[in-house]
N, CA, C and O atoms as CSV, one atom per row, in Angstrom:
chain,resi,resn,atom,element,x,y,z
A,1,UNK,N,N,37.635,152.253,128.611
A,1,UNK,CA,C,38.192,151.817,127.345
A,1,UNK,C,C,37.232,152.114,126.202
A,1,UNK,O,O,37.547,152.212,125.016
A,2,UNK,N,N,36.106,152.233,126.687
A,2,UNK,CA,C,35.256,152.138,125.507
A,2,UNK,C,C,34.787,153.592,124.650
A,2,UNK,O,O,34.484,153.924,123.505
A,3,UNK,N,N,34.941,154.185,125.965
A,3,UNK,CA,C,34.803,155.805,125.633
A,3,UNK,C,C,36.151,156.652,124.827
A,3,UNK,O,O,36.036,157.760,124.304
A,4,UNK,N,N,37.680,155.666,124.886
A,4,UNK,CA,C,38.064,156.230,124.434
A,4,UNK,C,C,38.335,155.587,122.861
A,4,UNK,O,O,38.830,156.013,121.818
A,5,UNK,N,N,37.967,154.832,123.132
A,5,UNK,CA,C,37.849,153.779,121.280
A,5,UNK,C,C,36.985,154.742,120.904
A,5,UNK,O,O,37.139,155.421,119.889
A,6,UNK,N,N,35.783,154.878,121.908
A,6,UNK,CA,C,34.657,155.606,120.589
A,6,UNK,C,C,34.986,156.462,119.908
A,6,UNK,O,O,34.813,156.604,118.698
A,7,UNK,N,N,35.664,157.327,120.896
A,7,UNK,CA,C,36.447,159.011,120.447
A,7,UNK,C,C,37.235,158.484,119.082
A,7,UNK,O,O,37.018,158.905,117.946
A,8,UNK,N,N,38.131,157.541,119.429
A,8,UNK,CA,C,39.090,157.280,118.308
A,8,UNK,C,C,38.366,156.951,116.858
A,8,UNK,O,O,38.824,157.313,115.775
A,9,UNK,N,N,37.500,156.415,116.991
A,9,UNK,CA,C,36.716,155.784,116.048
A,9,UNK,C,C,35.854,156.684,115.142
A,9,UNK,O,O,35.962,156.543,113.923
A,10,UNK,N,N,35.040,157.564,115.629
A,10,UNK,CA,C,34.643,158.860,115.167
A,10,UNK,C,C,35.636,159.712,114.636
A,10,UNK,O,O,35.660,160.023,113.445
A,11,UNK,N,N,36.667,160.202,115.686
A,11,UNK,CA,C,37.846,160.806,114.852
A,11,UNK,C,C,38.371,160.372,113.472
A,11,UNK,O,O,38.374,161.095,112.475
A,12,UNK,N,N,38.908,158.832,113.547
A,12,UNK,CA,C,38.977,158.551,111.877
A,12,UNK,C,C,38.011,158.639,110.945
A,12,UNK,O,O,38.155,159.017,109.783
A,13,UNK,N,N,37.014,158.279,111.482
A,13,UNK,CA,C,35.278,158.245,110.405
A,13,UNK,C,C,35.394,159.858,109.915
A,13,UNK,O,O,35.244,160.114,108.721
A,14,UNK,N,N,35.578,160.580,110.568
A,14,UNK,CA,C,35.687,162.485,110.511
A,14,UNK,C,C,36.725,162.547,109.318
A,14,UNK,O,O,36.614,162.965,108.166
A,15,UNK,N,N,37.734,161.999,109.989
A,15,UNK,CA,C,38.918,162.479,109.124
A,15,UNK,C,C,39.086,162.093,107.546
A,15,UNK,O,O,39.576,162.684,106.584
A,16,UNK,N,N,38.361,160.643,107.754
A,16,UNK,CA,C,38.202,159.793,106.313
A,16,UNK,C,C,37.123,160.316,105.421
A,16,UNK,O,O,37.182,160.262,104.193
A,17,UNK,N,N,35.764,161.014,106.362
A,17,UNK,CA,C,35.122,161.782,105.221
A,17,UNK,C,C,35.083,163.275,105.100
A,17,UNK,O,O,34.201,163.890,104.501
A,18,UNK,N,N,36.347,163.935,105.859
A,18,UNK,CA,C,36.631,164.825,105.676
A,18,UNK,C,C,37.964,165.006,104.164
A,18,UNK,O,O,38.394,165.944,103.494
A,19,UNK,N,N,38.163,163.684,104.216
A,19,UNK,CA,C,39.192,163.274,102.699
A,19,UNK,C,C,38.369,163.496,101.501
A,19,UNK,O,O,38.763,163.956,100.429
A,20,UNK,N,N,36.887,163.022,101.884
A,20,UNK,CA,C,36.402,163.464,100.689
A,20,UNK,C,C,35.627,161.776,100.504
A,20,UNK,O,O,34.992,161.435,99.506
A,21,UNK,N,N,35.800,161.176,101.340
A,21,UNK,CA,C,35.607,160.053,100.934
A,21,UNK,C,C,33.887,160.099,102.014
A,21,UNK,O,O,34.196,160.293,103.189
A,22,UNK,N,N,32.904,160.017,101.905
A,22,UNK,CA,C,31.107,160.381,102.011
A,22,UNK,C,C,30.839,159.203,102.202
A,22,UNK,O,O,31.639,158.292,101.991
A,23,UNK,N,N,29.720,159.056,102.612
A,23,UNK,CA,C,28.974,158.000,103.124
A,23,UNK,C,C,29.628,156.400,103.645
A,23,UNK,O,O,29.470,155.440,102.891
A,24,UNK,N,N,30.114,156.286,104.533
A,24,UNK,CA,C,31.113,155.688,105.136
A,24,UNK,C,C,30.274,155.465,106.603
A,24,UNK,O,O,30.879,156.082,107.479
A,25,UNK,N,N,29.553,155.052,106.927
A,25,UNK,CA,C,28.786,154.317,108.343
A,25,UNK,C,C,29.870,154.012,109.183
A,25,UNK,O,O,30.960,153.587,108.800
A,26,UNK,N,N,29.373,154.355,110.901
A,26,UNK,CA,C,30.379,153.450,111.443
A,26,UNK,C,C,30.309,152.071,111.679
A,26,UNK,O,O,31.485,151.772,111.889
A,27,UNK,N,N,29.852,151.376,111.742
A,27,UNK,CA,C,29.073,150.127,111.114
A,27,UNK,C,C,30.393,149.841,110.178
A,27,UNK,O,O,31.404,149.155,110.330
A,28,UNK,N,N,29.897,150.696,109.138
A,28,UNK,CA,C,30.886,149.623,107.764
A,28,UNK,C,C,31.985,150.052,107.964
A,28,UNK,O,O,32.645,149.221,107.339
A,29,UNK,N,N,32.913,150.953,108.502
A,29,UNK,CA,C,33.813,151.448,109.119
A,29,UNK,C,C,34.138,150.412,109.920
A,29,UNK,O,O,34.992,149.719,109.368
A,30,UNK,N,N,33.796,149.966,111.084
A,30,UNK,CA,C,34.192,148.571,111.993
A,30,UNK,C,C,34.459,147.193,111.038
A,30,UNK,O,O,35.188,146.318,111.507
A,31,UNK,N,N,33.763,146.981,109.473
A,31,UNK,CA,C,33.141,145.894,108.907
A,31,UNK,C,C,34.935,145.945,108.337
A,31,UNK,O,O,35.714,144.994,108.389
A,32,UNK,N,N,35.230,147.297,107.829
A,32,UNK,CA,C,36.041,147.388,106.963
A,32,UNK,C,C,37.707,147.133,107.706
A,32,UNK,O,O,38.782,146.766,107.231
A,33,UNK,N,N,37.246,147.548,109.121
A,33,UNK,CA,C,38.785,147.650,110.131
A,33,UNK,C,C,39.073,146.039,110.312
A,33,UNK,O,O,40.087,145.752,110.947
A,34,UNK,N,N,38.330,145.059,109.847
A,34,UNK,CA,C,38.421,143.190,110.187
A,34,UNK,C,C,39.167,142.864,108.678
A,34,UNK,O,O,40.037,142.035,108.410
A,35,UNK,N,N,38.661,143.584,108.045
A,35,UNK,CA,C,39.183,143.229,106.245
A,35,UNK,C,C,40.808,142.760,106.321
A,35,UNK,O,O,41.604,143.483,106.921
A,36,UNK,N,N,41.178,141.708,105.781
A,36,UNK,CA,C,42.521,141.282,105.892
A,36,UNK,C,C,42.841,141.741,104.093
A,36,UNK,O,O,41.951,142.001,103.283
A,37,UNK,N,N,44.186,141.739,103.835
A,37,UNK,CA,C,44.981,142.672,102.940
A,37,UNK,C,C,44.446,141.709,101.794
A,37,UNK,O,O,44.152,142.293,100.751
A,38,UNK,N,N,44.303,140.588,101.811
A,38,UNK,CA,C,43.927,139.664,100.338
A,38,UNK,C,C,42.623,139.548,100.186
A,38,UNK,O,O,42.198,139.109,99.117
A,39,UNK,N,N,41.629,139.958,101.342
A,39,UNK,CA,C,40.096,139.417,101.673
A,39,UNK,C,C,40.101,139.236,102.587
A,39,UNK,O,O,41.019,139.263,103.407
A,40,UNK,N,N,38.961,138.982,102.684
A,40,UNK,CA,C,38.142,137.902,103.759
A,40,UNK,C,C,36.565,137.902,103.752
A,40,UNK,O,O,35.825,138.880,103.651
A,41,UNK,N,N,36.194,136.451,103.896
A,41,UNK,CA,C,35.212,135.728,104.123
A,41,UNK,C,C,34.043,137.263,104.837
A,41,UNK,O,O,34.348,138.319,105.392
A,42,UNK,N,N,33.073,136.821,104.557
A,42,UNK,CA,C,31.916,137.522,105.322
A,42,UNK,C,C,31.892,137.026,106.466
A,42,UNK,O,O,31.955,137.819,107.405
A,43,UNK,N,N,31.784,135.396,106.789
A,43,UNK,CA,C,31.591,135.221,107.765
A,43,UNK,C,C,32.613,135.550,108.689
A,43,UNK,O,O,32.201,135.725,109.836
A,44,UNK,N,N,34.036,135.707,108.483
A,44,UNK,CA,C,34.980,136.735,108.983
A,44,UNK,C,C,35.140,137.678,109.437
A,44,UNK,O,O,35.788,138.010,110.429
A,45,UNK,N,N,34.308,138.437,108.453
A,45,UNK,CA,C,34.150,139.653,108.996
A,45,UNK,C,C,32.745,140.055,109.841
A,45,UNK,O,O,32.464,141.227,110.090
A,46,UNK,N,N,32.019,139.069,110.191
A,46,UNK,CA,C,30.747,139.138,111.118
A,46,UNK,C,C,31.371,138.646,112.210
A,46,UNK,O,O,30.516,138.790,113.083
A,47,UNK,N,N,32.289,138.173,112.700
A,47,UNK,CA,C,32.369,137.265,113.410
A,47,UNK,C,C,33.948,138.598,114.573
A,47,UNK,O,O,34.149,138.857,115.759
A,48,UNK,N,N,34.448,138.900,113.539
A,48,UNK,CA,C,35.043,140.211,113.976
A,48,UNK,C,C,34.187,141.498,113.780
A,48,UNK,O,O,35.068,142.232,113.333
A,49,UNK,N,N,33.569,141.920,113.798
A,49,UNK,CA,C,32.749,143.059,114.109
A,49,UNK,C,C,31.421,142.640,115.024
A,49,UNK,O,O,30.472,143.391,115.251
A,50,UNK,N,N,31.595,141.006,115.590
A,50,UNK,CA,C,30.424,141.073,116.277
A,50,UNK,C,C,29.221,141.180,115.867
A,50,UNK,O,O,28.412,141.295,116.787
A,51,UNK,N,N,28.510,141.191,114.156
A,51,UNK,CA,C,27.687,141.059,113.901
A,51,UNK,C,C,27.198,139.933,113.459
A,51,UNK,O,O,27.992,139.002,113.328
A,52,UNK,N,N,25.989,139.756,113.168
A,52,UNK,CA,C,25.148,138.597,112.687
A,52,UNK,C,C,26.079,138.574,110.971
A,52,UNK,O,O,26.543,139.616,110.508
A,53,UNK,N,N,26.191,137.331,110.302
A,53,UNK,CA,C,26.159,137.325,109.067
A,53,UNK,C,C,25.267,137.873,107.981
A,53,UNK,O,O,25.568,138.387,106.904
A,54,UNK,N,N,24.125,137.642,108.517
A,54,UNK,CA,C,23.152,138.691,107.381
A,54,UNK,C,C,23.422,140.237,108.035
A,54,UNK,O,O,22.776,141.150,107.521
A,55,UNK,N,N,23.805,140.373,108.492
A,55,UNK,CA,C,24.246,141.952,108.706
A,55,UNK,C,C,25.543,142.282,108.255
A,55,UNK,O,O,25.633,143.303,107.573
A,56,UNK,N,N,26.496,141.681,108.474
A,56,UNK,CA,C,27.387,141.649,107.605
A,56,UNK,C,C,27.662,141.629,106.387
A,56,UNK,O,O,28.682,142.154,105.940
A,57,UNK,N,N,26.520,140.829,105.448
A,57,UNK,CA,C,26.226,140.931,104.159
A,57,UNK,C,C,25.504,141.736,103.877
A,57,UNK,O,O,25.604,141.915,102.663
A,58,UNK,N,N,24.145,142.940,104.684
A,58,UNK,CA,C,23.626,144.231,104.006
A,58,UNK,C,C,25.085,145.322,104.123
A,58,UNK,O,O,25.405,146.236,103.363
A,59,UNK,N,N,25.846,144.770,105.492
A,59,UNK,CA,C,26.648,145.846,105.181
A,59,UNK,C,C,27.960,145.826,103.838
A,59,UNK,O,O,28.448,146.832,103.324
A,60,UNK,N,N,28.229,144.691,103.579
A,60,UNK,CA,C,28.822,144.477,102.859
A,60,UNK,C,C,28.447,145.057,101.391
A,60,UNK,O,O,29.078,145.722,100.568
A,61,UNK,N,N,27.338,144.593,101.423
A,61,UNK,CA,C,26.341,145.385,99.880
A,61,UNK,C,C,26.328,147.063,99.760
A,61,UNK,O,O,26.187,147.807,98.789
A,62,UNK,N,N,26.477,147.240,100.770
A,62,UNK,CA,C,26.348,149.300,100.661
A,62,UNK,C,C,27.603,149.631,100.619
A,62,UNK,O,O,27.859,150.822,100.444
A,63,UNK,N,N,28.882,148.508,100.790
A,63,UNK,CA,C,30.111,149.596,100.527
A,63,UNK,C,C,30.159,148.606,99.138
A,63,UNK,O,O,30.511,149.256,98.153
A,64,UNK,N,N,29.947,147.514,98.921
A,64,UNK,CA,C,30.006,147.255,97.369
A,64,UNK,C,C,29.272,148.194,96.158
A,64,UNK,O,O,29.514,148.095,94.955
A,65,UNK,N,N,28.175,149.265,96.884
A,65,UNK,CA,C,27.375,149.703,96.219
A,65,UNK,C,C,28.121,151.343,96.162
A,65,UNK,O,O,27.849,152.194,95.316
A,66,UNK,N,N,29.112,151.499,97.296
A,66,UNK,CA,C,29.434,152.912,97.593
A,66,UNK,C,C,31.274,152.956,96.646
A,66,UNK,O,O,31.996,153.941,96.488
A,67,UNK,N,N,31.538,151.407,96.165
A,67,UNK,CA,C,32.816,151.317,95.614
A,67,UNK,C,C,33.927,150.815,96.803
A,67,UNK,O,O,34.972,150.424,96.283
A,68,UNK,N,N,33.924,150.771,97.741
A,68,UNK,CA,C,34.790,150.283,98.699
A,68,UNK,C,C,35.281,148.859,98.961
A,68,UNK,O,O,36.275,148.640,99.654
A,69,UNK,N,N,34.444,147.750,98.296
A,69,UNK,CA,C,34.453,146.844,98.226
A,69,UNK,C,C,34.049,146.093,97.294
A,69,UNK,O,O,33.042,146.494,96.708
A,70,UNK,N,N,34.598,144.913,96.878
A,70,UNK,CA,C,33.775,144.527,95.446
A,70,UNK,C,C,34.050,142.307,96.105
A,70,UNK,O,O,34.973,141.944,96.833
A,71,UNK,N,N,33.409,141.755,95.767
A,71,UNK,CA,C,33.712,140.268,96.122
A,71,UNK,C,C,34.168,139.711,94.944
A,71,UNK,O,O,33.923,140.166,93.826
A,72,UNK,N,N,34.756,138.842,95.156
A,72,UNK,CA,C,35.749,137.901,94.291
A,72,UNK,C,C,35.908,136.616,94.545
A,72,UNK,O,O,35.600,136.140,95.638
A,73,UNK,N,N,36.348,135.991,93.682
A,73,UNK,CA,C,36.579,134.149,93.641
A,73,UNK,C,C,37.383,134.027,94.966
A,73,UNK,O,O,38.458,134.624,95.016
A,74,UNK,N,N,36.983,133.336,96.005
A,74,UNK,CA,C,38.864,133.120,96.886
A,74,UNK,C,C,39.435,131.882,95.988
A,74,UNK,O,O,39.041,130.716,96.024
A,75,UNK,N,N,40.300,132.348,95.306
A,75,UNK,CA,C,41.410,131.492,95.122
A,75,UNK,C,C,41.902,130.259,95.463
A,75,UNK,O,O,42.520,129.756,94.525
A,76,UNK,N,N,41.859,129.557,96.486
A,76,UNK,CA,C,42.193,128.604,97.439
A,76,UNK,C,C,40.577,127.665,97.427
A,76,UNK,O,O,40.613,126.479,97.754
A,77,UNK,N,N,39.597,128.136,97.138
A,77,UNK,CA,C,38.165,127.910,97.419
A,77,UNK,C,C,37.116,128.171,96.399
A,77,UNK,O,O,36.005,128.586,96.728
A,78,UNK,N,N,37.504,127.898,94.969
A,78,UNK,CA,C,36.405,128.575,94.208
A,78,UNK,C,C,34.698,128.302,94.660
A,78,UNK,O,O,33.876,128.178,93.751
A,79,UNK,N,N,34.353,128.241,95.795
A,79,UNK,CA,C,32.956,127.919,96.116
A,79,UNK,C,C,32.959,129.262,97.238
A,79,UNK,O,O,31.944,129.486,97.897
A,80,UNK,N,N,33.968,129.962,97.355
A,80,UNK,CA,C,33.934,130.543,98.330
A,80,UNK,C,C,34.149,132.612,97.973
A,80,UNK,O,O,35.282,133.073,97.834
A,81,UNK,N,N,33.315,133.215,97.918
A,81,UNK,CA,C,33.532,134.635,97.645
A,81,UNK,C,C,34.168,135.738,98.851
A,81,UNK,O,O,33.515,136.152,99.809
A,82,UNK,N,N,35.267,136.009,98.613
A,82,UNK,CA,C,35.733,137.152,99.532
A,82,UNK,C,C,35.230,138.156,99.105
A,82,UNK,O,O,34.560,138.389,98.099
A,83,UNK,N,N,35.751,139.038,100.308
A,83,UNK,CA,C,35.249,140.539,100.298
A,83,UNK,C,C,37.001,141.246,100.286
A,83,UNK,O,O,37.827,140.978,101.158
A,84,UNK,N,N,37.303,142.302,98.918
A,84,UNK,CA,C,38.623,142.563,98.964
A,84,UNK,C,C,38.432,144.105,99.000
A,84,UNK,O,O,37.277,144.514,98.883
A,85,UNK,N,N,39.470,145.033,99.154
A,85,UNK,CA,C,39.163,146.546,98.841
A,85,UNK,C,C,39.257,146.599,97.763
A,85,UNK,O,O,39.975,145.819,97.137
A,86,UNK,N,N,38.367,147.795,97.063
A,86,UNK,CA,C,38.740,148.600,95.669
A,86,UNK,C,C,39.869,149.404,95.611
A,86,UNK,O,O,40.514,149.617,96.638
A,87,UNK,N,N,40.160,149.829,94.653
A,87,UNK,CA,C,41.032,150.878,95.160
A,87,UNK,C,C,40.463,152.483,95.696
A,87,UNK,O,O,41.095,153.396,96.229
A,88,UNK,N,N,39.154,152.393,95.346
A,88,UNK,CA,C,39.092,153.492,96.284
A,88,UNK,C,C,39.460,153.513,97.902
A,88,UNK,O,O,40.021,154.299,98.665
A,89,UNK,N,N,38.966,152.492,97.977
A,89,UNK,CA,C,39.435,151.810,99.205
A,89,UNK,C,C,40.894,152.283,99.745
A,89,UNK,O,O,41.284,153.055,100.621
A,90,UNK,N,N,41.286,151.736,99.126
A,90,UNK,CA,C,43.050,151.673,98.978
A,90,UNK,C,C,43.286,153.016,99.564
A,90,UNK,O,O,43.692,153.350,100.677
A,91,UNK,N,N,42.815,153.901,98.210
A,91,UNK,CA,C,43.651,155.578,98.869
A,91,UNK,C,C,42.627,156.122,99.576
A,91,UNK,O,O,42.914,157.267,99.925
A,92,UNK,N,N,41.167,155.646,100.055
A,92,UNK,CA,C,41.029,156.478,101.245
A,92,UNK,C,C,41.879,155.509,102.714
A,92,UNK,O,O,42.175,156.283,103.624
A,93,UNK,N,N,42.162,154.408,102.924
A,93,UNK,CA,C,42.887,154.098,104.088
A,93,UNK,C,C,44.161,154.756,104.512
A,93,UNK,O,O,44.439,154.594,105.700
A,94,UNK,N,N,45.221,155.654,103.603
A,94,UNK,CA,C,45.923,156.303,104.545
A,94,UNK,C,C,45.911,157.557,105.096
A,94,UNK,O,O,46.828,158.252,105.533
A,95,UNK,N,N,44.274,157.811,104.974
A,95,UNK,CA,C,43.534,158.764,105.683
A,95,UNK,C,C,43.637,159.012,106.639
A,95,UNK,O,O,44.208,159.945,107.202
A,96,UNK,N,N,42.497,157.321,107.321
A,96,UNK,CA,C,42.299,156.716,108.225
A,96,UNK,C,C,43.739,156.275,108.924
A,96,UNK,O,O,43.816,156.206,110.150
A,97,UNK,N,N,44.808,155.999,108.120
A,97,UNK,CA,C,46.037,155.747,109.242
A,97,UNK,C,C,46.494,157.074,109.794
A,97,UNK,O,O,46.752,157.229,110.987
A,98,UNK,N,N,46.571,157.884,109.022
A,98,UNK,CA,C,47.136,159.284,109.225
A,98,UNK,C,C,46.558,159.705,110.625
A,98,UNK,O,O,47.304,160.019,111.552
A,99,UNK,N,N,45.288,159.695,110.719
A,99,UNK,CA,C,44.230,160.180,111.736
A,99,UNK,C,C,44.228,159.093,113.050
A,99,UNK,O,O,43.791,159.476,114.135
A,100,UNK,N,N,44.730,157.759,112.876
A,100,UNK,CA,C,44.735,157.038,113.831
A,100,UNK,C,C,46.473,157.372,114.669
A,100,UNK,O,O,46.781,157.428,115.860
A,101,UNK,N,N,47.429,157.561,113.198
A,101,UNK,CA,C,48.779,158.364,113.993
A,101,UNK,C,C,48.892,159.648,114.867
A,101,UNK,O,O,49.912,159.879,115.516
A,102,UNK,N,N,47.416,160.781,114.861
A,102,UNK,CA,C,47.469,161.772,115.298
A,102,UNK,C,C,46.870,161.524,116.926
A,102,UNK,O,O,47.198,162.084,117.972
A,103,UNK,N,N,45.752,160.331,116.630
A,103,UNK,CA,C,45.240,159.838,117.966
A,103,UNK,C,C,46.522,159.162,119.290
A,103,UNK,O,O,46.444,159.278,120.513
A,104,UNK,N,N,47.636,158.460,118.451
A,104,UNK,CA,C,48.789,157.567,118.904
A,104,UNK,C,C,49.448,159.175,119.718
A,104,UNK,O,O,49.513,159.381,120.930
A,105,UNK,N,N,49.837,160.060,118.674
A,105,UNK,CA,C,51.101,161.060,119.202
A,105,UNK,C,C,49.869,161.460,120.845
A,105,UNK,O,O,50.000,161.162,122.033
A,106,UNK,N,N,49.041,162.042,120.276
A,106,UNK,CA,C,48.095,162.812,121.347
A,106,UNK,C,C,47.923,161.955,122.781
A,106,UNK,O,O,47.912,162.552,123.857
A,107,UNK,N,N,47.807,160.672,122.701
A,107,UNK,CA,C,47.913,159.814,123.724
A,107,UNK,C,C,48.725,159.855,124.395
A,107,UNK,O,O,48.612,159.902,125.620
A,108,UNK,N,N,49.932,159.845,123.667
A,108,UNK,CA,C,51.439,159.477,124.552
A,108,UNK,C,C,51.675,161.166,124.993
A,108,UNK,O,O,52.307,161.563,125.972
A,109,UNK,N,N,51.070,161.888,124.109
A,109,UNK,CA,C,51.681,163.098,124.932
A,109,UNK,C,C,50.716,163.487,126.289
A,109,UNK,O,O,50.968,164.291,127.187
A,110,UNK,N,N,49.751,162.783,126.138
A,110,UNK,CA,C,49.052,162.666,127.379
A,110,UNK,C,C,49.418,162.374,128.773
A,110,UNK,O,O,49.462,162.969,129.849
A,111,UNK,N,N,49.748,160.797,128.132
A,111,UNK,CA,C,50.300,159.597,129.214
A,111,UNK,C,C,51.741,159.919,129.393
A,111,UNK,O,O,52.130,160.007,130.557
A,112,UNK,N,N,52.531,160.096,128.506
A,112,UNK,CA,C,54.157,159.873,128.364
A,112,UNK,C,C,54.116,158.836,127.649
A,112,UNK,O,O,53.124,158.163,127.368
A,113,UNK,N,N,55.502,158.641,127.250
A,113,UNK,CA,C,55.772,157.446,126.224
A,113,UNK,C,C,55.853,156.395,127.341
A,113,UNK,O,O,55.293,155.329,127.087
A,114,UNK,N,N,56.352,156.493,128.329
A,114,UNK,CA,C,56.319,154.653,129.312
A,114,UNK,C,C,55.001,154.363,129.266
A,114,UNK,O,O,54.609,153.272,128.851
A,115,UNK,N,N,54.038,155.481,129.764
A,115,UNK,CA,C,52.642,155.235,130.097
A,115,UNK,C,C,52.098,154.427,129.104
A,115,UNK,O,O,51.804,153.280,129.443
A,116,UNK,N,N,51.871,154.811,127.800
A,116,UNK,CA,C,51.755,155.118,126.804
A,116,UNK,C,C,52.314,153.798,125.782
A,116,UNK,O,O,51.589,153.463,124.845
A,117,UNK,N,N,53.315,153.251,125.959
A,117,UNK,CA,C,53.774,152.072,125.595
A,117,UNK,C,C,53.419,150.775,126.807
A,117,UNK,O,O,53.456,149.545,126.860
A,118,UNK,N,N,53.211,151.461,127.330
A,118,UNK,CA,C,52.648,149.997,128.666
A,118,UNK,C,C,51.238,150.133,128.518
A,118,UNK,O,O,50.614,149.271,129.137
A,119,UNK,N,N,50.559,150.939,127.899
A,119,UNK,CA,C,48.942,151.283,127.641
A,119,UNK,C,C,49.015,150.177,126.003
A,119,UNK,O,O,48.456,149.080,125.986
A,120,UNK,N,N,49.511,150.532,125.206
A,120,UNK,CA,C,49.342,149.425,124.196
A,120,UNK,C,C,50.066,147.753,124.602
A,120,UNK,O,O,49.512,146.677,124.378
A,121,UNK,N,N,50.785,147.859,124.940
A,121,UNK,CA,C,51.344,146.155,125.870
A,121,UNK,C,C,50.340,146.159,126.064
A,121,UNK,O,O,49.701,146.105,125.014
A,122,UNK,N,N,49.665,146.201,127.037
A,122,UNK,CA,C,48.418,145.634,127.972
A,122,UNK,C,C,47.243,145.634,127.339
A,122,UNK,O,O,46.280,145.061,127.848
A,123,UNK,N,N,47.153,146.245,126.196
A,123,UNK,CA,C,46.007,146.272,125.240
A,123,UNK,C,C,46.048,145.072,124.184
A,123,UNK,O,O,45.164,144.255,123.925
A,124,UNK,N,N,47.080,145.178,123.756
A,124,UNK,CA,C,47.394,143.793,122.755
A,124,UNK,C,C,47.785,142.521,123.873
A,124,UNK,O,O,48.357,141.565,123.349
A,125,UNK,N,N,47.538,142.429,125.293
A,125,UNK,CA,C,47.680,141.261,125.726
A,125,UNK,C,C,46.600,141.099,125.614
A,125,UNK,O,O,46.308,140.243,124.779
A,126,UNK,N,N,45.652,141.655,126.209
A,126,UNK,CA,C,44.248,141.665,126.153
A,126,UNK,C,C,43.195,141.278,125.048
A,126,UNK,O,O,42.014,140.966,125.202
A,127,UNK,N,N,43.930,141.382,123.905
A,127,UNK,CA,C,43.270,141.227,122.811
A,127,UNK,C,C,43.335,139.774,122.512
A,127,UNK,O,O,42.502,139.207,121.805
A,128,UNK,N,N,44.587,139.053,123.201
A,128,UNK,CA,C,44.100,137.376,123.350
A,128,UNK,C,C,43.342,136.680,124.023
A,128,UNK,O,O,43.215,135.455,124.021
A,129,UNK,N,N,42.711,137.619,124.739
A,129,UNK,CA,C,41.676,137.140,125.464
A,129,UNK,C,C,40.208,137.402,125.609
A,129,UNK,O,O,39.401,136.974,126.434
A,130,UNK,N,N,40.015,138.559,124.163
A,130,UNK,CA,C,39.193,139.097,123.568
A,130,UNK,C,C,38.652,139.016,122.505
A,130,UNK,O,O,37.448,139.100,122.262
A,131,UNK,N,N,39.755,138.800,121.611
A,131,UNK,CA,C,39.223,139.085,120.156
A,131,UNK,C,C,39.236,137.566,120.091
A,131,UNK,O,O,40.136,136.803,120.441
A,132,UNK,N,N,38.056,137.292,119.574
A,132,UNK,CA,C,37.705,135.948,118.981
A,132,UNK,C,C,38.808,135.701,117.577
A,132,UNK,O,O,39.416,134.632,117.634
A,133,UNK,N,N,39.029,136.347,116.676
A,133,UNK,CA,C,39.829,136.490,115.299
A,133,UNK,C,C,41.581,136.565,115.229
A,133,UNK,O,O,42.458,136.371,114.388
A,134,UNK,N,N,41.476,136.981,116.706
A,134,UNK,CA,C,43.069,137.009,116.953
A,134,UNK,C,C,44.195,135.587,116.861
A,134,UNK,O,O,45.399,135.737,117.072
């Protein structure tokens, strides 16, 4: 499983700075795949990428510094700063979907579509018993 996430994972990182979009870590790449559509908390996003919080916050600072991210009031919490996309952000992610749809077709034409749809079932069961954030 892990060898083929990696593949996948590099492939979008490729494809996203082959958009034009540069200095993009895979690191902040993982930081950025936890990001929920309104924000989210740092400690959120350390906690889904598996990192420490102060790592989460240098990484947070280099895509705030690269434009990908900028923090803001949460709304619900004025004591509390999210992490939201910019819009650069914005239009490099359907890069990254584009390139994760080419990974999806290539799979199933691998596996077959039964294979292939019983390969994601069993992946998203799994993920309740994995992902801490789920």
């Amino acid at each position: 499983m892990s060898i083929a996430s990696r593949h996948a994972e590099t492939r979008i990182i490729e494809a996203v700075r082959a958009a034009g979009f540069d200095g993009l870590t895979v690191a902040q790449a993982r930081l950025m795949a936890g990001m929920e559509e309104g924000g989210s908390r740092i400690s959120t996003l350390a906690d889904r990428a598996q990192i420490t919080k102060q790592t989460a916050t240098v990484l947070v600072d280099r895509l705030e510094d690269a434009g990908y991210v900028v923090r803001a009031a949460d709304p619900q919490d004025g004591r509390v700063r999210l992490v939201k996309f910019t819009d650069k952000a914005l239009v490099m992610i359907p890069a990254a979907r584009a390139e994760e749809e080419r990974i999806e077709c290539e799979w199933s034409e691998c596996l077959g579509d039964g294979e292939f749809a019983a390969l994601k079932t069993a992946l998203e069961k799994l993920r309740t018993i994995t992902d801490r954030s789920a």
